[in-house]
C-alpha positions in Angstrom: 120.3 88.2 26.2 117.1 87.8 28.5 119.9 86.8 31.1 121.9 89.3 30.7 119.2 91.9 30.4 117.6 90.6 34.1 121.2 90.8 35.9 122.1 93.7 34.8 124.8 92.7 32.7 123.2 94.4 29.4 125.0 97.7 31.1 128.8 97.0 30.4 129.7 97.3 26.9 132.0 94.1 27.0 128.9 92.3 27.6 127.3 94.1 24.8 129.8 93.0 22.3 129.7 89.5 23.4 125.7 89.5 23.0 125.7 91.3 19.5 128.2 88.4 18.4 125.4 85.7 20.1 122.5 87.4 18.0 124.2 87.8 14.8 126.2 84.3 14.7 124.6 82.4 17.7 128.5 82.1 18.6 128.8 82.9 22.5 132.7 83.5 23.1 133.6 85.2 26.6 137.2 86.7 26.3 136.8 88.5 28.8 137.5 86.4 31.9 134.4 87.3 33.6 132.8 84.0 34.6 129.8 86.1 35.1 129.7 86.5 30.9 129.2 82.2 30.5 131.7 80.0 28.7 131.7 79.3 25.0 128.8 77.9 23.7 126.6 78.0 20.5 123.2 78.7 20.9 120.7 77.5 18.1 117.8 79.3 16.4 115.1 76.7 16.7 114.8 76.6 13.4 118.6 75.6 13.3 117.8 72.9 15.7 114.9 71.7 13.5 116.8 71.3 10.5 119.4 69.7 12.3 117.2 67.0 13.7 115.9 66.6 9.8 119.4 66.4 8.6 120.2 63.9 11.1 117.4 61.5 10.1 114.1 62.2 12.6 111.8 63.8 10.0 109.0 65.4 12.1 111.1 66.7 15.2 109.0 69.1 17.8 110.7 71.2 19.8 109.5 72.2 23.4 110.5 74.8 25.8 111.7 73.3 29.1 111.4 76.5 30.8 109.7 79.0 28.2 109.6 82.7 30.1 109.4 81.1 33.3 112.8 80.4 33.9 112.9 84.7 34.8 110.5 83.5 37.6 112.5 84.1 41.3 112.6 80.2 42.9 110.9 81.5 46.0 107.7 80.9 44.9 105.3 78.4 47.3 104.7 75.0 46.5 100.5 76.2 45.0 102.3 78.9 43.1 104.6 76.7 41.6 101.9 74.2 40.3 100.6 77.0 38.8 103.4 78.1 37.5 104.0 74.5 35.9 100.7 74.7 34.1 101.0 78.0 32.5 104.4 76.2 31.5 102.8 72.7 29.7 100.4 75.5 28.0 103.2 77.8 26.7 105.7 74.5 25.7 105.0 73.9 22.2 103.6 77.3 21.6 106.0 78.2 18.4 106.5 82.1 18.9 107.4 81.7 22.5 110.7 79.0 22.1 113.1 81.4 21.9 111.8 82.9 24.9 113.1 80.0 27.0 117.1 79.4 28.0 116.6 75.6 27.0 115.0 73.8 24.0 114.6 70.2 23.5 114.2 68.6 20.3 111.8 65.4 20.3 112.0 63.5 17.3 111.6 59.5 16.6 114.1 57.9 13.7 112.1 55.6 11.2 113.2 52.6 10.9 114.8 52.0 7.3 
C-alpha cells in the first residue's frame, strides 16, 4: 500500500483491486502483467507472524522492523544524514504500533531446548 501510495500507483483502479485483496486477505496476486504491481506474495499481519513463530515452537518471538518508515526515505541522503537516519531507525525498531509501517519484519525468536 505505502508503495503503491508513494509511486503513484494507488491511482489506477487495477492497482486498487489488487491492494483491497492484500488488506482484506494479506493475499498479493498481480494478474495483471504489470511487473510494476509485484509478484505473488503473502504478506503477514505481525500478529500472524507472531503466532506463527509460537506455533512453530519459539515461545517469546520479537519482531523488529528492518526498515520501519524509513524505507520511503530517497537513498540520496549523505553519509551524517544517513547515521541519523539509522538511529531514528534502532529507536523506532521494536516500537509495536509502528511494524506495519515497515516493508520488512523479522521475527527473532530462540527454540527451547526440550
Amino acid at each position: 500500500m505505502f508503495d503503491g501510495i508513494g509511486r503513484g500507483l494507488i491511482r489506477d483502479p487495477d492497482f486498487v483491486r489488487i491492494l483491497e485483496q492484500d488488506l482484506e486477505t494479506g493475499q498479493h496476486r498481480n494478474e495483471t502483467g504489470g511487473l510494476d504491481y509485484f509478484t505473488t506474495a503473502f504478506f503477514h499481519h505481525p500478529d500472524e507472524l507472531k503466532m506463527e513463530l509460537i506455533e512453530g515452537g519459539f515461545p517469546a518471538p520479537r519482531l523488529c522492523a528492518t526498515e520501519g518508515p524509513l524505507w520511503t526515505v530517497p537513498e540520496s541522503a549523505t553519509a551524517e544524514q544517513q547515521e541519523g537516519l539509522m538511529a531514528t531507525m534502532r529507536k523506532l525498531e521494536n516500537e509495536v504500533t509502528l511494524i506495519g509501517a515497515s516493508a520488512h519484519i523479522m521475527g527473532i525468536a530462540t527454540k527451547p531446548n526440550d
